[in-house]
VOZAGU-904529 format. One record per residue (C-alpha): residue number from 1; z, y, x. Coordinates in steps of 0.02 Angstrom, whole numbers. Each point is the difference from the previous one (the first is absolute). Example, Ala and Ser with C-alpha at 12.3 -4.5 7.8 and 13.67 -1.06 7.14 Angstrom:
2
NODE     k       c3       c2       c1
NODE     1      390     -225      615
NODE     2      -33      172       69
//
This chain:
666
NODE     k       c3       c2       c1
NODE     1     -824     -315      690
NODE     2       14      145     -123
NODE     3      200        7       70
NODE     4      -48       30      188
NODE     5      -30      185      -13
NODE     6      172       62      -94
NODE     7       85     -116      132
NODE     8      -97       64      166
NODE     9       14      180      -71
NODE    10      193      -12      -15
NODE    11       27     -105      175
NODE    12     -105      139       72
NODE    13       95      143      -59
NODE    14      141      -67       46
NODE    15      -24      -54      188
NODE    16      -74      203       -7
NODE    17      104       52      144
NODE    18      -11      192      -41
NODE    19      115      -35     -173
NODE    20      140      -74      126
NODE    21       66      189       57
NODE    22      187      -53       20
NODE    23       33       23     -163
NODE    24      186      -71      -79
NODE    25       11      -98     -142
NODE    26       94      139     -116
NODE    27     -105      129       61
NODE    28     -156      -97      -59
NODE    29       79      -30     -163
NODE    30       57      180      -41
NODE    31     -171       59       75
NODE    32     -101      -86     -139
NODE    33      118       42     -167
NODE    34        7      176       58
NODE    35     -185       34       40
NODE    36      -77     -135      -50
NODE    37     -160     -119       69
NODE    38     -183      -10        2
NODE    39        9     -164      -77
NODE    40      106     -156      -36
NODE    41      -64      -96      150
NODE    42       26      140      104
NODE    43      176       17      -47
NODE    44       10     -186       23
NODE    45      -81       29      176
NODE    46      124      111       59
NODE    47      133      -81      -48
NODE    48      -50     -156       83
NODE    49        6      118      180
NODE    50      136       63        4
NODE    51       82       -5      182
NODE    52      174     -101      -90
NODE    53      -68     -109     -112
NODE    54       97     -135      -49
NODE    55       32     -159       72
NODE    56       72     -142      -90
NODE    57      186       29       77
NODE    58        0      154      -39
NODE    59      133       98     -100
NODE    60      -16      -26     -205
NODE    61      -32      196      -40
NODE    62     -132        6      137
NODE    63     -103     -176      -63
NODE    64       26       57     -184
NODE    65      -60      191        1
NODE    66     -155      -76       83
NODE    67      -48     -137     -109
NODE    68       57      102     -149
NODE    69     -124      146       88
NODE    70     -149     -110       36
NODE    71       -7     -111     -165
NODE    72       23      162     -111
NODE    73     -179       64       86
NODE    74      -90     -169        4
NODE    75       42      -46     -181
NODE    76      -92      163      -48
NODE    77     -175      -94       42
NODE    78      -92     -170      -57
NODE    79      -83      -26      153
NODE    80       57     -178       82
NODE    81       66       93      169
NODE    82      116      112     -104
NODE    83       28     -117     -125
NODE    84       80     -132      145
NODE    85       90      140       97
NODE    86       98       22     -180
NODE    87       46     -198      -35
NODE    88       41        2      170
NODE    89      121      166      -10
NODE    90       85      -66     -172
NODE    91       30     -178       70
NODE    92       57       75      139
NODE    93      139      112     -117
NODE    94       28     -133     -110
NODE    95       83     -113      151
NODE    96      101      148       47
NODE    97       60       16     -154
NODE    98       51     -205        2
NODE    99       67      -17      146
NODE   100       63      172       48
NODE   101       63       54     -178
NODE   102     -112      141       -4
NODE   103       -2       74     -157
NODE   104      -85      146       53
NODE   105     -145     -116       79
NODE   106       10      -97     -180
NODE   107      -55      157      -94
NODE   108     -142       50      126
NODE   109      -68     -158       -5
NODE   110        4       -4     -203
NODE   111     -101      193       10
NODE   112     -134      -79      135
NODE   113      -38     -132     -134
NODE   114       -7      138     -147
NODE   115     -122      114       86
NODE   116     -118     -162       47
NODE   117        4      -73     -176
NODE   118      -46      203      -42
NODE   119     -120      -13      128
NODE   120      -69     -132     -100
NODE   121       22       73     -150
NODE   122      109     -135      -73
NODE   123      111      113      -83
NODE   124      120     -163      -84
NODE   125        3      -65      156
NODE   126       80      177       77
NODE   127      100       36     -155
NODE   128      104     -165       19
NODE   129       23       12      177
NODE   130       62      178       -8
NODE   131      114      -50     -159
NODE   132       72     -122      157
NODE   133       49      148       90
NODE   134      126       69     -136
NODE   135       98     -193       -7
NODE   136       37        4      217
NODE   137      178       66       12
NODE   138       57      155       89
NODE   139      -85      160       26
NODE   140     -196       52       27
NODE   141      -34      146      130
NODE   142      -58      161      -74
NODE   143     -174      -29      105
NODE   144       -5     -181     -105
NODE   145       34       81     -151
NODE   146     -144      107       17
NODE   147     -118     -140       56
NODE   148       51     -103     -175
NODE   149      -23      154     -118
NODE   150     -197       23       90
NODE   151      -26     -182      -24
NODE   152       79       17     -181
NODE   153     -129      137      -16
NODE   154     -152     -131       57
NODE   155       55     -129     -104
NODE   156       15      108     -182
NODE   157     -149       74       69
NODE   158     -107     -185       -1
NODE   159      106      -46     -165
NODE   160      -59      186      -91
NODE   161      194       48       -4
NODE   162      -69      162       20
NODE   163      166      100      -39
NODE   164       99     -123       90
NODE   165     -121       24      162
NODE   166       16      206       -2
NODE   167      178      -33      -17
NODE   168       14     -113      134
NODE   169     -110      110      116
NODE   170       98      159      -23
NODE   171      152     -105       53
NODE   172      -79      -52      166
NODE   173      -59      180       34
NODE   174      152       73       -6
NODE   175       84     -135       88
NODE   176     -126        1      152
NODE   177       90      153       58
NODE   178      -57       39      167
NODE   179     -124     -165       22
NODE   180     -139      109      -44
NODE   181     -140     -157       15
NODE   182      105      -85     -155
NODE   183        5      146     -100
NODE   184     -183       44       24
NODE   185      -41     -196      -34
NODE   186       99       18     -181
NODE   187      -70      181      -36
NODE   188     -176      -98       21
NODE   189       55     -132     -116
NODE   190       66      134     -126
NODE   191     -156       63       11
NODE   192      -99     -164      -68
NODE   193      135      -24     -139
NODE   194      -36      178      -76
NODE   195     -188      -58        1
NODE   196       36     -148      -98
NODE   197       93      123     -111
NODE   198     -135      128      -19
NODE   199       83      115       81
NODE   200     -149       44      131
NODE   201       32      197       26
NODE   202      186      -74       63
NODE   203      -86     -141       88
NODE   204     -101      126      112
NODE   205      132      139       21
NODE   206      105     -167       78
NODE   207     -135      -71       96
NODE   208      -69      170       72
NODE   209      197       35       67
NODE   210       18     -163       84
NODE   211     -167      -22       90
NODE   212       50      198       68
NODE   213      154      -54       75
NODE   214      -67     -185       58
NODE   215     -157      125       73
NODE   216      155       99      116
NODE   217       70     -165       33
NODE   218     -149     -113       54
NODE   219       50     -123     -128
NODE   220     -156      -55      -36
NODE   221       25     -148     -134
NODE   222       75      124     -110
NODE   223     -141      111       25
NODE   224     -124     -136      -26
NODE   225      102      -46     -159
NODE   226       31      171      -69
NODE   227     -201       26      -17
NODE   228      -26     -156      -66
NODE   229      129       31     -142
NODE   230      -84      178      -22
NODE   231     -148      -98      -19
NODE   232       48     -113     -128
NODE   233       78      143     -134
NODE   234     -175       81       14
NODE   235      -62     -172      -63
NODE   236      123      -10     -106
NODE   237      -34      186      -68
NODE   238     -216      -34      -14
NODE   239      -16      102      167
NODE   240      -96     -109      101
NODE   241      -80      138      108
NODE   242      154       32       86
NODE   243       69     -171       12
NODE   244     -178      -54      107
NODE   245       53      175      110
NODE   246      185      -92       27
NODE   247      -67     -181       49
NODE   248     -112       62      129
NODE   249      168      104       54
NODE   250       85     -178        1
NODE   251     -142      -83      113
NODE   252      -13      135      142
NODE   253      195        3       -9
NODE   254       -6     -188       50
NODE   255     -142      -46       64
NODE   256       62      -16      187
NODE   257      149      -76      -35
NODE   258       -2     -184       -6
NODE   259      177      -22      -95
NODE   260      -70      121     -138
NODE   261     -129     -142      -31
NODE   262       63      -31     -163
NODE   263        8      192      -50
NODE   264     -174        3       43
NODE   265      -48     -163      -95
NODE   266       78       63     -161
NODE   267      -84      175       30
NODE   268     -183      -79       39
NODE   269       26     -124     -152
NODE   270       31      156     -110
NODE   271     -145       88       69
NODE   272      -95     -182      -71
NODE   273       88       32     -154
NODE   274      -50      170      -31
NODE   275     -184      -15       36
NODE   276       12     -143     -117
NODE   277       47      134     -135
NODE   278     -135       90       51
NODE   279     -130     -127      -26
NODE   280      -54       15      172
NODE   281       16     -195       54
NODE   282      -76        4      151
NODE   283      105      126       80
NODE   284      166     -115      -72
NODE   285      -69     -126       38
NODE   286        7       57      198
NODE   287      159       46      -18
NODE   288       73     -157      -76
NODE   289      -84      -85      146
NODE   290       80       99      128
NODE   291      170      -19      -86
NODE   292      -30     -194      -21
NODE   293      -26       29      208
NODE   294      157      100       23
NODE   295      109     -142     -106
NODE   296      -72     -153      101
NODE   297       29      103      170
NODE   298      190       34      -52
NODE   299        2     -175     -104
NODE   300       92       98     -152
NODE   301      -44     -118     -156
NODE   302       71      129     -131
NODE   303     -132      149       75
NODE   304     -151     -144       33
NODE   305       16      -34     -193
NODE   306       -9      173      -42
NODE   307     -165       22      103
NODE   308      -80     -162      -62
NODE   309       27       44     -183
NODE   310      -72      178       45
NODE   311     -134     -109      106
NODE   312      -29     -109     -175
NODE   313       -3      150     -121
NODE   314     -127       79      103
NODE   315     -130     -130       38
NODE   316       14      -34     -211
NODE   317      -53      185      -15
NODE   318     -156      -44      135
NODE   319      -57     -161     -119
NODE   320      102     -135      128
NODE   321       91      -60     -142
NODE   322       53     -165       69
NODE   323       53       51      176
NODE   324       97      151      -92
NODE   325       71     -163     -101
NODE   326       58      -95      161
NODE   327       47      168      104
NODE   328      144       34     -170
NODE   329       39     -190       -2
NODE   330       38        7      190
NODE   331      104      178      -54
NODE   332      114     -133     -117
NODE   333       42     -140       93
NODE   334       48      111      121
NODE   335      136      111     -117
NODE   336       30     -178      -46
NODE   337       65      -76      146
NODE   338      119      145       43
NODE   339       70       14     -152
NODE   340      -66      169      -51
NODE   341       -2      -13     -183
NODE   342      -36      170      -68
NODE   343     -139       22      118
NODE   344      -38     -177      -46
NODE   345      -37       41     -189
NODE   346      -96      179       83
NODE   347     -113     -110       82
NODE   348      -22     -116     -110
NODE   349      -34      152     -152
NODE   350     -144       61      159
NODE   351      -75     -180      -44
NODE   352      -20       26     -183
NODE   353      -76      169       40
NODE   354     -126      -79      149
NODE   355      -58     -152     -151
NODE   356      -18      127     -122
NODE   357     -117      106       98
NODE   358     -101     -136       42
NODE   359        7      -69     -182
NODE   360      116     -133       13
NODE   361       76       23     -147
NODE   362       81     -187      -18
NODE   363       73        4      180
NODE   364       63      174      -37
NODE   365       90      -53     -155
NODE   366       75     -174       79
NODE   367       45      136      136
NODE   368       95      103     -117
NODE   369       92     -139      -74
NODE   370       78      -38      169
NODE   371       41      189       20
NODE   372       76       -8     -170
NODE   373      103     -165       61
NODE   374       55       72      150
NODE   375       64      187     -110
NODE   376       86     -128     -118
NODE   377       88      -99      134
NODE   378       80      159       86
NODE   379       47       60     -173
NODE   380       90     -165      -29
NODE   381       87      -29      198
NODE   382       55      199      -32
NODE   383       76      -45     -190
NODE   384       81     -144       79
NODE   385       87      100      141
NODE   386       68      130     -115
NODE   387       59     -162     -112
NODE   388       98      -54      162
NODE   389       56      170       43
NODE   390       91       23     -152
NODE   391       56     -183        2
NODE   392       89       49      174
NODE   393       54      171      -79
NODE   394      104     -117     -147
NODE   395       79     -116      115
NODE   396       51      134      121
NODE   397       88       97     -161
NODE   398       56     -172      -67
NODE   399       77      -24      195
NODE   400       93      137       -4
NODE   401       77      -17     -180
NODE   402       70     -159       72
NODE   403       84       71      140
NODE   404       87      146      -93
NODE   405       48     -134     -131
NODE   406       62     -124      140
NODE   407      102      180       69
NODE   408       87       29     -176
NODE   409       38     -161      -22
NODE   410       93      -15      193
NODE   411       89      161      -57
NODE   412       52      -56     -160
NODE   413       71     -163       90
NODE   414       98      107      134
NODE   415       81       99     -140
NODE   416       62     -165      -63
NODE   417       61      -74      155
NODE   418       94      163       45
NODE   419       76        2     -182
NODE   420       45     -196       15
NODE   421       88       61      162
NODE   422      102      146      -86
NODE   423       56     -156     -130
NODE   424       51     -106      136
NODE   425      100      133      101
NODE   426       95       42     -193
NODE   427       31     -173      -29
NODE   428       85      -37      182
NODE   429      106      171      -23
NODE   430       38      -61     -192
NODE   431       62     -172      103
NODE   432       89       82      127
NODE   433      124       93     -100
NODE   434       20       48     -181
NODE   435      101      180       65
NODE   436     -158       56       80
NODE   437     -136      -34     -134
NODE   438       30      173      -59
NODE   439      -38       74      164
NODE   440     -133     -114       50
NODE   441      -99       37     -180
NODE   442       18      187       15
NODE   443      -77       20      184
NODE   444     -121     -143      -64
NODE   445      -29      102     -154
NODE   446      -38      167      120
NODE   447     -102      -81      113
NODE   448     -122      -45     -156
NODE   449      -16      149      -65
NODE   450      -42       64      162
NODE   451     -140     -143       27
NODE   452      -59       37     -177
NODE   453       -9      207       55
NODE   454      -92      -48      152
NODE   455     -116     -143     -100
NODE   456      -51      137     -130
NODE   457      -26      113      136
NODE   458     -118     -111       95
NODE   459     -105      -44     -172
NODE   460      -35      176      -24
NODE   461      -47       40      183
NODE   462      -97     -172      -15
NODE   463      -91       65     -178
NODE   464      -19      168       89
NODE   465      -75      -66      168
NODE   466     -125     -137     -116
NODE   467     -105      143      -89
NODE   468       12      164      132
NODE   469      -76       23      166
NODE   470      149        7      125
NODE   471      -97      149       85
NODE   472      -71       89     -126
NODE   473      121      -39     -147
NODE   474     -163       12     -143
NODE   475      -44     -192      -63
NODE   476      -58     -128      123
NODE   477     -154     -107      -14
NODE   478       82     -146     -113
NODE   479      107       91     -122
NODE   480     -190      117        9
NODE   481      -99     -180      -72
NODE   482      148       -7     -106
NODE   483      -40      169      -87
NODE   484     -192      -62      -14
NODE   485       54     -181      -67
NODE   486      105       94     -111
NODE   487     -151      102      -57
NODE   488      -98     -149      -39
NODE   489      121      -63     -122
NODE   490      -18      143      -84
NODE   491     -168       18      -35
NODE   492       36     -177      -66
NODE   493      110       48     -142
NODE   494     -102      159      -26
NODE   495     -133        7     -147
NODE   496     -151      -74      -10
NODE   497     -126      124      111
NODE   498      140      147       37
NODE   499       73      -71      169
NODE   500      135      133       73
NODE   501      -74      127      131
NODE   502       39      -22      192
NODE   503      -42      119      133
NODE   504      -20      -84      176
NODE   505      -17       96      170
NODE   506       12      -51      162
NODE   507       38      123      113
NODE   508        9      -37      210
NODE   509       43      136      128
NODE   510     -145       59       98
NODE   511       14      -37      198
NODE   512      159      -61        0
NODE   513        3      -93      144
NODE   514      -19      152       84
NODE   515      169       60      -43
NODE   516       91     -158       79
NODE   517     -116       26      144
NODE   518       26      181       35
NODE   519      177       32      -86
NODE   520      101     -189        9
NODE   521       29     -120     -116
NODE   522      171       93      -56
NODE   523     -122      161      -51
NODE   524     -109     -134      -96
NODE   525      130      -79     -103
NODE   526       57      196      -41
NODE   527     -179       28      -58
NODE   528      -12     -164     -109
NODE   529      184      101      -66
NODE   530      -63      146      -35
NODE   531     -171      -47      -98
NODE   532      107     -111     -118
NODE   533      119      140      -29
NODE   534     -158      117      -53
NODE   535      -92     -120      -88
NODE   536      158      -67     -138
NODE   537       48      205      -24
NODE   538     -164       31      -33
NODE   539      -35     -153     -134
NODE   540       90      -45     -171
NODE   541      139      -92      -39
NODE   542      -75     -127      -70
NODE   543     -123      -24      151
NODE   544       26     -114      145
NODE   545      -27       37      201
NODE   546      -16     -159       85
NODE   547      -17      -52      200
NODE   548     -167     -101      -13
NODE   549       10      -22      165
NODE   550       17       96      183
NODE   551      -61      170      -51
NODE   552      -50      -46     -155
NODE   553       57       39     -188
NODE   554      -58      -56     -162
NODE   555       60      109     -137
NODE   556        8      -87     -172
NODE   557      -31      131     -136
NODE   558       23      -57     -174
NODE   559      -75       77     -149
NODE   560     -113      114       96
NODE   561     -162       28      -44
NODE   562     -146      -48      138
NODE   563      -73      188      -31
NODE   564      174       66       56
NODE   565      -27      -82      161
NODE   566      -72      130      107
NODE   567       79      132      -60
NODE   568      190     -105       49
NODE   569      -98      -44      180
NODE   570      -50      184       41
NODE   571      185       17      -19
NODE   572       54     -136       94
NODE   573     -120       59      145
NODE   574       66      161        6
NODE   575      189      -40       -3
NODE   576      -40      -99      157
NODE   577     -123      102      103
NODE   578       81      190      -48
NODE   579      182      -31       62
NODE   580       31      -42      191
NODE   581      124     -130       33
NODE   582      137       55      153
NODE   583       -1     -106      131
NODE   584       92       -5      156
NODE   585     -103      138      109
NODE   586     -133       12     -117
NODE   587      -26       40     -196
NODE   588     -184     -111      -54
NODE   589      -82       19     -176
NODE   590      -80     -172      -42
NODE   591     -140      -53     -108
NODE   592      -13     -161     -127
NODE   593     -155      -84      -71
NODE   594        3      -72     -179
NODE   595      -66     -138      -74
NODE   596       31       24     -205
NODE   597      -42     -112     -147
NODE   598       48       -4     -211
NODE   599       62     -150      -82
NODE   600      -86      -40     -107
NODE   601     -172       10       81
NODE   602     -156      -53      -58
NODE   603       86      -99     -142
NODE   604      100      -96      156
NODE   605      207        2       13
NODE   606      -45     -115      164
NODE   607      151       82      119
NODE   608      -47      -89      145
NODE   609     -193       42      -26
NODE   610       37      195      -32
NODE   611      107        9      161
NODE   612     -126      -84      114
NODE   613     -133      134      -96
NODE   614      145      129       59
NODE   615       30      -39      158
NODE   616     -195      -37       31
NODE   617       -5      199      -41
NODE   618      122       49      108
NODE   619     -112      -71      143
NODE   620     -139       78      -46
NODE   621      100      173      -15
NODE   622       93      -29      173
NODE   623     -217      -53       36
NODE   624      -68      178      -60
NODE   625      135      100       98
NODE   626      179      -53      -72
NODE   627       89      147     -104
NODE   628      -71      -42     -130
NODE   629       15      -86     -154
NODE   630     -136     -120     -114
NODE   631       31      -20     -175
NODE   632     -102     -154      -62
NODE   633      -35        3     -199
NODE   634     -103     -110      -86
NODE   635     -160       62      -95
NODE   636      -30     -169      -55
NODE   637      106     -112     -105
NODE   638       13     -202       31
NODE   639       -3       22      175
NODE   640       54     -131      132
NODE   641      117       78      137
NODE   642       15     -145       92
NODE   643     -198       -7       31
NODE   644       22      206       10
NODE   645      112      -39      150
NODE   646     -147      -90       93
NODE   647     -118      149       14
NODE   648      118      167      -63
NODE   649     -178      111       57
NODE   650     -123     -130      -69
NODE   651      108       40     -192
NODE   652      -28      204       38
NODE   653     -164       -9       51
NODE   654      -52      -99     -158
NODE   655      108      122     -115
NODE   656      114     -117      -71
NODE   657      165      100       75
NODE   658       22      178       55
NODE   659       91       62      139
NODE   660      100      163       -7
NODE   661       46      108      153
NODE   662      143       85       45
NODE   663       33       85      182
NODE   664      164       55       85
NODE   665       43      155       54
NODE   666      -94       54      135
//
């Protein structure tokens, strides 16, 4: 019974007959990434009238843009209606891909599942079935690529990968291009990541953008969103005052609009939750119970638990201690059955709260020890996936040590066949006549020495080729681990406490893309050419330049001190940014953002540790505006960088590093 409404609401909207306008598939489709939609079911709804819809015998690209279309939109909401219309759309692509070798359809259908497990918030769930994505052979489509870098976002977002998530975000911005709807949907999710940073001035300068040009646009989800996300920094920030201002924003917003239900759920059940810090239960408590209405009308069991915990919390504060009690218990078998854990152990910590205001003090301490279970379990599944990770990471390496040994040993046997040949052929001449063993030795003899010539040749092109980039010509990425591995030995056989110093940057072009967009790939690969040039005149001898990867270096820098840093970066920055590079029919100046570290740091000679620390400040530089540069020292000694890696802002907020600053040239 609680189903019937979702289901009559979407049959009715779409037998409407004034969405059915003649309107082509495509046209729908572009219509919708470029200005957006009022609300998921709407987008659904208009997809599902369009005049060419397709049948079952129709051509591949015409059945896959439309499943791939409708089960993006209908994985982006719990409700049972939407929730079938996606099953039904990634079924649909997963056959495709069977029977019709559609890889394309194989990778849409992999997304769809992502965003519902998102939708869910099951972020393992989403993380494994993107990691799918990267093992299907041949290419992803640029508009793919920007769906899995937003659902990358999600997922670090639910797993508190903060830096990972901005990262991930600024990716799919800049590769929405001209779907405006997807960029404004990732500049909204940017938003929420800088307010789990504490980065709330940033979180409203984002928010207040977006919901501007959603306003222009009629994209009302993002608008809906945008001042609920403004809403929760001022929460975040102890401004309560303006976040009530913002929810009642949210509710007129969506208060006509039946596939903003959930919007308005989440807004009404934060209304419940801030009269509930107020003290004012009565007034939360008619809230909650017009949110607990809202989730039974759109039967969405993630937003009924939140309004029957809010329900629960607030009949406590009235004195109704034990239907508070069964209100929260209701809350956790529902976060239960879906497979919501970390709003799971939320609801359950609500519970010890609820039996502590009434004075249950022994059910709010058997309570906690569940909570407690639960934390310790996570920790343990997470430990146990990184165990596995680097298990994979070891047999991979161990893989492809085999295979170059298997290649130098198949060489190695050539070389003998080919010289058991050359003996065969001397011995047959030798046979053949004793008068021309001279002759046959001396052009045997020549030939030799010519092999040998071409043999030493080919080893030093070989040695050559093995530590340079073929593009570039600094270091590559392996003979670059072989410079760290290198370093590691020596801080082996240094003394006791007086480990060698080690400078690492990482340094990565800013907008690059935009140069093999606007200029060709040729004018890229001149670019790449050009930066390497600058970069090894500018450093020492001793110093390395290495290709880390795409438009990224990591310069090795031993023996310099971590102060020296910024001073080297400011000059780096200003050898890019100061000199244009000539390109055909146009001369650009570029920018770079730095990441830069000291070795050691903190006590630590960890080189894989210090260059995730690096390159996790390089993101945040190319996050605060790119040209720029961030210096991390340590103020503290016996740090951890591997558990700095996991929260960089968390270790600067507490004052255990410091972050230095240096800008390009304007």
């Amino acid at each position: 019974m609680i189903r019937r409404p979702s289901v009559l609401l979407l049959a009715a909207l779409l037998c409407c007959p004034s969405l059915a306008h003649g309107e082509r598939l495509g046209a729908a489709i572009d219509g919708l990434l470029a200005r957006g939609y009022s609300s998921p079911l709407a987008a659904v709804t208009r997809l599902q009238a369009v005049e060419d819809r397709p049948a079952d015998d129709a051509p591949l690209a015409q059945r896959h843009a439309y499943q791939a279309a409708v089960g993006r939109y209908a994985a982006q909401e719990r409700r049972p209606a939407m929730a079938a219309l996606a099953q039904q759309a990634s079924a649909a692509l997963e056959k495709m891909a069977r029977d019709e070798q559609c890889r394309a359809c194989a990778i849409d259908q992999h997304l769809i599942q992502a965003r519902w497990a998102l939708t869910q918030r099951v972020a393992d769930r989403a993380q494994a079935t993107l990691d799918r994505i990267d093992t299907l052979p041949g290419r992803i489509s640029p508009a793919q690529q920007q769906q899995l870098h937003y659902l990358r976002a999600r997922q670090y977002q639910l797993q508190s990968r903060l830096d990972m998530g901005i990262r991930e975000a600024l990716l799919a911005i800049e590769l929405a291009g001209q779907h405006t709807a997807d960029q404004l949907m990732a500049q909204n999710l940017l938003a929420v990541l800088n307010v789990y940073l504490g980065d709330y001035p940033r979180t409203i300068e984002i928010s207040q953008g977006t919901y501007a040009r959603a306003e222009r646009m009629g994209f009302t989800q993002v608008m809906a969103e945008s001042k609920l996300n403004m809403g929760f920094a001022h929460l975040r920030d102890g401004r309560r005052d303006l976040q009530l201002k913002l929810l009642e924003d949210v509710l007129a917003l969506t208060r006509d609009d039946e596939g903003l239900a959930i919007i308005q759920s989440t807004a009404v059940s934060n209304l419940a939750d801030y009269w509930l810090s107020q003290r004012d239960y009565a007034r939360a408590l008619a809230y909650s119970e017009q949110a607990v209405e809202l989730a039974r009308r759109i039967d969405d069991p993630l937003t009924l638990a939140y309004a029957l915990i809010n329900r629960g919390a607030a009949q406590a504060g009235l004195g109704q201690a034990e239907a508070g009690v069964a209100d929260a218990r209701q809350a956790i078998a529902l976060t239960d059955r879906i497979g919501a854990r970390t709003d799971h152990i939320g609801m359950l910590q609500e519970l010890v709260n609820i039996h502590e205001h009434a004075g249950d003090y022994r059910n709010a301490f058997l309570t906690l020890r569940r909570v407690e279970g639960l934390q310790q379990e996570i920790t343990r599944q997470a430990r146990e996936k990184a165990v596995l990770d680097l298990q994979e990471k070891y047999a991979s390496e161990s893989r492809q040590r085999e295979i170059e040994r298997l290649a130098a040993a198949n060489r190695l046997k050539e070389a003998e066949l080919a010289t058991q040949a050359v003996r065969r052929q001397m011995w047959a001449a030798f046979s053949l006549a004793l008068v021309l063993l001279a002759v046959v030795l001396v052009q045997w003899l020549h030939r030799s020495r010519r092999a040998n010539r071409r043999l030493s040749r080919d080893v030093a092109n070989l040695a050559e080729q093995s530590i340079h980039d073929p593009l570039t010509r600094v270091h590559n990425r392996r003979h670059g681990q072989a410079l760290l591995a290198g370093y590691g030995r020596s801080v082996e056989d240094a003394p006791s406490g007086n480990p060698p110093l080690l400078g690492l940057m990482l340094l990565d072009i800013d907008f690059f893309k935009q140069v093999n967009d606007n200029h060709g790939h040729p004018a890229g690969d001149k670019v790449l050419v050009e930066v390497a040039h600058r970069l090894r005149a500018l450093l020492r001898e001793q110093d390395a330049v290495v290709r880390w990867g795409g438009e990224e270096f990591l310069l090795l820098l031993p023996g310099l001190q971590a102060t020296a840093l910024p001073a080297l970066a400011d000059r780096l920055l200003r050898t890019i940014g100061t000199l244009p590079i000539a390109l055909p029919g146009a001369d650009i100046t570029l920018t770079a953002s730095i990441g830069a570290i000291g070795a050691p740091f903190a006590g630590s000679t960890d080189t894989d540790a210090l260059i995730q620390l690096a390159d996790l400040a390089l993101y945040r530089a190319k996050a605060s505006g790119r040209n720029r540069a961030l210096c991390i020292t340590a103020l503290q000694e016996g740090l951890d960088p591997v558990a700095l890696a996991r929260d960089l802002a968390a270790a600067q907020q507490a004052g255990q590093i410091g972050m230095t600053v240096v800008s390009g040239p304007v």
